[in-house]
ZATI-276356 format. One line per 10 residues: number of its first residue (from 1); their letters; for each residue x, y negated, z of C-alpha. Coordinates in pm, 1 decimal. Layout:
NUM = a = X Y Z  ... $
//
This chain:
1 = xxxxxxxxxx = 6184.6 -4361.3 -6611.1  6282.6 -4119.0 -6855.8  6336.7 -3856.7 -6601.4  5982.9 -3899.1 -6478.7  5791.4 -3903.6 -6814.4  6009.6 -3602.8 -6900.8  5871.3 -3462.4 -6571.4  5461.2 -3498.0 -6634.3  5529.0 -3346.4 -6997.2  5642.8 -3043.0 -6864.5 $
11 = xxxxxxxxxx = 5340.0 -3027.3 -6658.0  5151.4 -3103.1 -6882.4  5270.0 -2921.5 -7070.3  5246.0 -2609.6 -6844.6  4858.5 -2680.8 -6760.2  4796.9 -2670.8 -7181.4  5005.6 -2318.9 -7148.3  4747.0 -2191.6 -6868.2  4445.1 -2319.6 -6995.4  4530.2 -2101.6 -7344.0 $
21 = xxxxxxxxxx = 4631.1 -1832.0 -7171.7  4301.8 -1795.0 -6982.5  4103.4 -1848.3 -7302.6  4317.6 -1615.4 -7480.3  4208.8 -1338.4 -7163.7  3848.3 -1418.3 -7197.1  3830.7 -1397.5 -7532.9  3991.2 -1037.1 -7543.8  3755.6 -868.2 -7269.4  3498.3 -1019.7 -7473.2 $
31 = xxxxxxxxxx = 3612.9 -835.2 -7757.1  3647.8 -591.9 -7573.6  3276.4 -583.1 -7455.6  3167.1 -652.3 -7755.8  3378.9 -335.6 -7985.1  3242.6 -96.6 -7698.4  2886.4 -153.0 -7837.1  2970.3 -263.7 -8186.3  3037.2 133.3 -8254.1  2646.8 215.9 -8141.9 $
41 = xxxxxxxxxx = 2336.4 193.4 -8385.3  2048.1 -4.9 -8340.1  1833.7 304.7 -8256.8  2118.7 365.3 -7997.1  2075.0 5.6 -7840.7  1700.3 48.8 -7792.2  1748.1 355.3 -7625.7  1994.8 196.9 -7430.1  1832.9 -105.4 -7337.2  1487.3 83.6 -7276.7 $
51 = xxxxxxxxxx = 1647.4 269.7 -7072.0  1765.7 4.0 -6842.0  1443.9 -153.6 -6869.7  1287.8 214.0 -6693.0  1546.0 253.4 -6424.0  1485.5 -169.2 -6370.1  1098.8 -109.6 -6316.4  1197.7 197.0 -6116.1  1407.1 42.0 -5877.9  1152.4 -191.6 -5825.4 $
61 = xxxxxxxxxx = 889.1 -25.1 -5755.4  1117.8 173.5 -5479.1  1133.8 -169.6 -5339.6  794.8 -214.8 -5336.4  777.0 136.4 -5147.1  1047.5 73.8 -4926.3  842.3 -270.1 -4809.7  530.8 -124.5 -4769.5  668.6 175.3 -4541.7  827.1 -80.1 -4364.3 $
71 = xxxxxxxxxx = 540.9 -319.7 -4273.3  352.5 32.2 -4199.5  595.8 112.4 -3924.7  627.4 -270.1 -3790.6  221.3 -194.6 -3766.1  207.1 127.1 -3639.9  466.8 43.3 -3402.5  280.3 -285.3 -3247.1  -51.7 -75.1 -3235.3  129.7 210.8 -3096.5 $
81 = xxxxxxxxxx = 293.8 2.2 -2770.7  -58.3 -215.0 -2750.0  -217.0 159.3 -2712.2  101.9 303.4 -2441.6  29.3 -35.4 -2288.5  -307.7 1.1 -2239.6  -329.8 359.2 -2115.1  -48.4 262.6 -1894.3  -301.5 -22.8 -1735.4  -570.6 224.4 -1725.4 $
91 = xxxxxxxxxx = -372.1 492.6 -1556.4  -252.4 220.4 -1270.3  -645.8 148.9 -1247.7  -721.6 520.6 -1231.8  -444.2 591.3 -931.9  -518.9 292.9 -726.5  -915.5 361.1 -717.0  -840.5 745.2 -640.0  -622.7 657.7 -355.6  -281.6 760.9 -501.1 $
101 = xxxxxxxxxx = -90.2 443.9 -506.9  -110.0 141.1 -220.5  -237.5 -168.7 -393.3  -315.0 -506.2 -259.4  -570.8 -792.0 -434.2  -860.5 -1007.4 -244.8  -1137.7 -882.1 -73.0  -1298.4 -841.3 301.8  -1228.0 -797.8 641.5  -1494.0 -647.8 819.9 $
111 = xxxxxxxxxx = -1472.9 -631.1 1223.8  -1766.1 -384.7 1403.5  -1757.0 -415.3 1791.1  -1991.1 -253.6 2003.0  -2115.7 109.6 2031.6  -2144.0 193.7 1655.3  -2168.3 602.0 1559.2  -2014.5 723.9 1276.7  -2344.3 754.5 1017.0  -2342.9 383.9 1066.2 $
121 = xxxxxxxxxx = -2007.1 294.0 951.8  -2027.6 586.4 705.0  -2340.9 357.0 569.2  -2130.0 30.0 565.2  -1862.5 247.8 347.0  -2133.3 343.0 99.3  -2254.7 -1.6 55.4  -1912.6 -121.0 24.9  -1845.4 124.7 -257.2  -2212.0 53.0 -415.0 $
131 = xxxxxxxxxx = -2070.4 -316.2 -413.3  -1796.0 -241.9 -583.5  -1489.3 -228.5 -368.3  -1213.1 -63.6 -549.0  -1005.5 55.9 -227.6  -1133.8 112.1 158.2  -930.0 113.2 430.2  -1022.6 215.6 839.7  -731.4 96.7 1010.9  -442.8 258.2 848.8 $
141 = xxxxxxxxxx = -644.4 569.4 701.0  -714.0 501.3 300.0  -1101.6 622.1 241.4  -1065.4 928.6 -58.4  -1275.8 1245.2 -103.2  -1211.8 1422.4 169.6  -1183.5 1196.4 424.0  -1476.5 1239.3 739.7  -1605.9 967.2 917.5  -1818.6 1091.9 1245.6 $
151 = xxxxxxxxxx = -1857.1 1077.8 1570.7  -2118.3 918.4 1812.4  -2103.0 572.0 1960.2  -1791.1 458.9 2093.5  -1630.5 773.1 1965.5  -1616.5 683.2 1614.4  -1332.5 926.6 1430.4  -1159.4 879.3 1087.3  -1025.2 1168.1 958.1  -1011.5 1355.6 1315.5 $
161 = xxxxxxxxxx = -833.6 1053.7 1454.7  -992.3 773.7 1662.7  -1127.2 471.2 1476.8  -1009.8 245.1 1768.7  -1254.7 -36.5 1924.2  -1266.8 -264.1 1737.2  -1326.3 -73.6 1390.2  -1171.8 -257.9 1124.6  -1272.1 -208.4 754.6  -1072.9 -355.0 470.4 $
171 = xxxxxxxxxx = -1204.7 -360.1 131.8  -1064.8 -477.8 -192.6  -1295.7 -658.2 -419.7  -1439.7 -955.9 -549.5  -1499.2 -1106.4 -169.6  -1814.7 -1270.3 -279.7  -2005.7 -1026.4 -408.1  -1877.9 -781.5 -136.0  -2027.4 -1008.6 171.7  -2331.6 -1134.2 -41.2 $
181 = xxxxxxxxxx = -2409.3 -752.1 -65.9  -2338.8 -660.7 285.8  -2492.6 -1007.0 464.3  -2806.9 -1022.7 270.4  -3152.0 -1016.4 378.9  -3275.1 -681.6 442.1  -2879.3 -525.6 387.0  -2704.2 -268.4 588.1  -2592.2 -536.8 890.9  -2941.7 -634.5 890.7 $
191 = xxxxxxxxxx = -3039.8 -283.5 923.6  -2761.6 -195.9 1171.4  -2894.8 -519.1 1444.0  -3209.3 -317.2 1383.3  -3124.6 39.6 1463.3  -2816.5 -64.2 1686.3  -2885.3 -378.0 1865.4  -2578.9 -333.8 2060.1  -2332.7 -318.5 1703.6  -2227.2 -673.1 1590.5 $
201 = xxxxxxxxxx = -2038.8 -695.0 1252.3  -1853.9 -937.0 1139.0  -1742.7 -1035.4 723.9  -1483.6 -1226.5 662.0  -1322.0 -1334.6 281.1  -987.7 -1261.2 248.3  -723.8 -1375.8 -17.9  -521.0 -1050.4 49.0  -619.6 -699.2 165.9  -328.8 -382.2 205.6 $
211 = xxxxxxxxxx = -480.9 -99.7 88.8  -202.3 186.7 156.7  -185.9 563.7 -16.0  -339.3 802.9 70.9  -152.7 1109.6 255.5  -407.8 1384.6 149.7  -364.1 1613.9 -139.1  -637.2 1487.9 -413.3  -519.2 1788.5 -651.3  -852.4 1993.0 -681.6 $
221 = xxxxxxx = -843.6 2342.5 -590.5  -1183.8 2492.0 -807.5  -1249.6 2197.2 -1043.1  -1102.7 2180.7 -1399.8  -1134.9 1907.9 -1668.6  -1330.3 1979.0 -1906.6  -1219.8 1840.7 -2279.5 $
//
């Protein structure tokens, strides 16, 4: 018993020891602090602590820049890849309706048997494209500037190359509006049983029409862009 009370006043003891000698620490770097501006004037402390006060307010308001650069560049960055995005978009619009990429999308399938020449399928083309068709195909020729369609009936040529019998058209647009435009009263296959009696056409909707690329070079020779 004696050993063990003997035992927890040593520790006891030796915890008193350590809490003094941490006090004793504290108290001399506070000194410390304290004797390194004891030795400075008043006049000296407002200079010091307006001086801390200025390079506070400065710091701050390099914050303040520093955020507002930031949100600039989160801005300018969004409206900058909404703008690359959008160009991008335009410029796939651009090459598919000049012919220079294949592209696919709903449309017609128009089927012309009988002894058609090639003004009259040349007029079906136009009416198409007055419709609003965004790619025309003849077979596997892609309709761009450039590209002839004549001949007389039953010798119909594409591009110096047969049209084959029958002549098939694809178009890629809003199907609807494309055979409402073509089948109407008074349209061009109205016009065509008229002139060609012998010429049946036939418009059918289609959930998917190929329209490949064109082979021909659509870089103009004389033409420039003018800015």
């Amino acid at each position: 018993m004696r050993s063990m009370h003997s035992r927890r006043s040593q520790v006891t003891i030796g915890l008193v020891a350590f809490i003094l000698g941490l006090l004793v620490i504290v108290q001399l770097r506070t000194q410390a602090s304290t004797a390194a501006f004891a030795g400075l004037s008043s006049q000296d402390l407002t200079v010091l602590v307006a001086n801390l006060n200025a390079r506070n307010d400065q710091l701050r308001r390099e914050v303040s820049t520093l955020d507002h650069d930031l949100t600039t560049l989160s801005q300018n960055t969004r409206r900058g890849q909404v703008s690359i995005d959008d160009l991008r978009a335009d410029l796939r619009r651009v090459r598919l309706y000049a012919g220079v990429d294949a592209g696919s999308g709903q449309g017609v399938m128009i089927t012309i048997h009988g002894p058609i020449d090639g003004a009259g399928v040349q007029d079906l083309v136009n009416e198409l494209r007055n419709a609003g068709a965004e790619a025309i195909t003849i077979g596997p020729t892609r309709l761009v500037p450039g590209v002839v369609i004549a001949g007389a009936a039953n010798g119909v040529t594409v591009d110096g190359r047969g049209a084959g019998d029958p002549i098939q058209l694809g178009a890629i647009g809003p199907p609807d509006k494309l055979t409402g435009t073509l089948t109407r009263s008074g349209g061009i296959i109205a016009q065509l049983a008229a002139t060609q009696p012998d010429v049946t056409v036939d418009v059918t909707p289609a959930d998917r029409i190929d329209a490949p690329a064109t082979d021909r070079n659509l870089v103009p020779t004389d033409g420039r862009p003018r800015l």
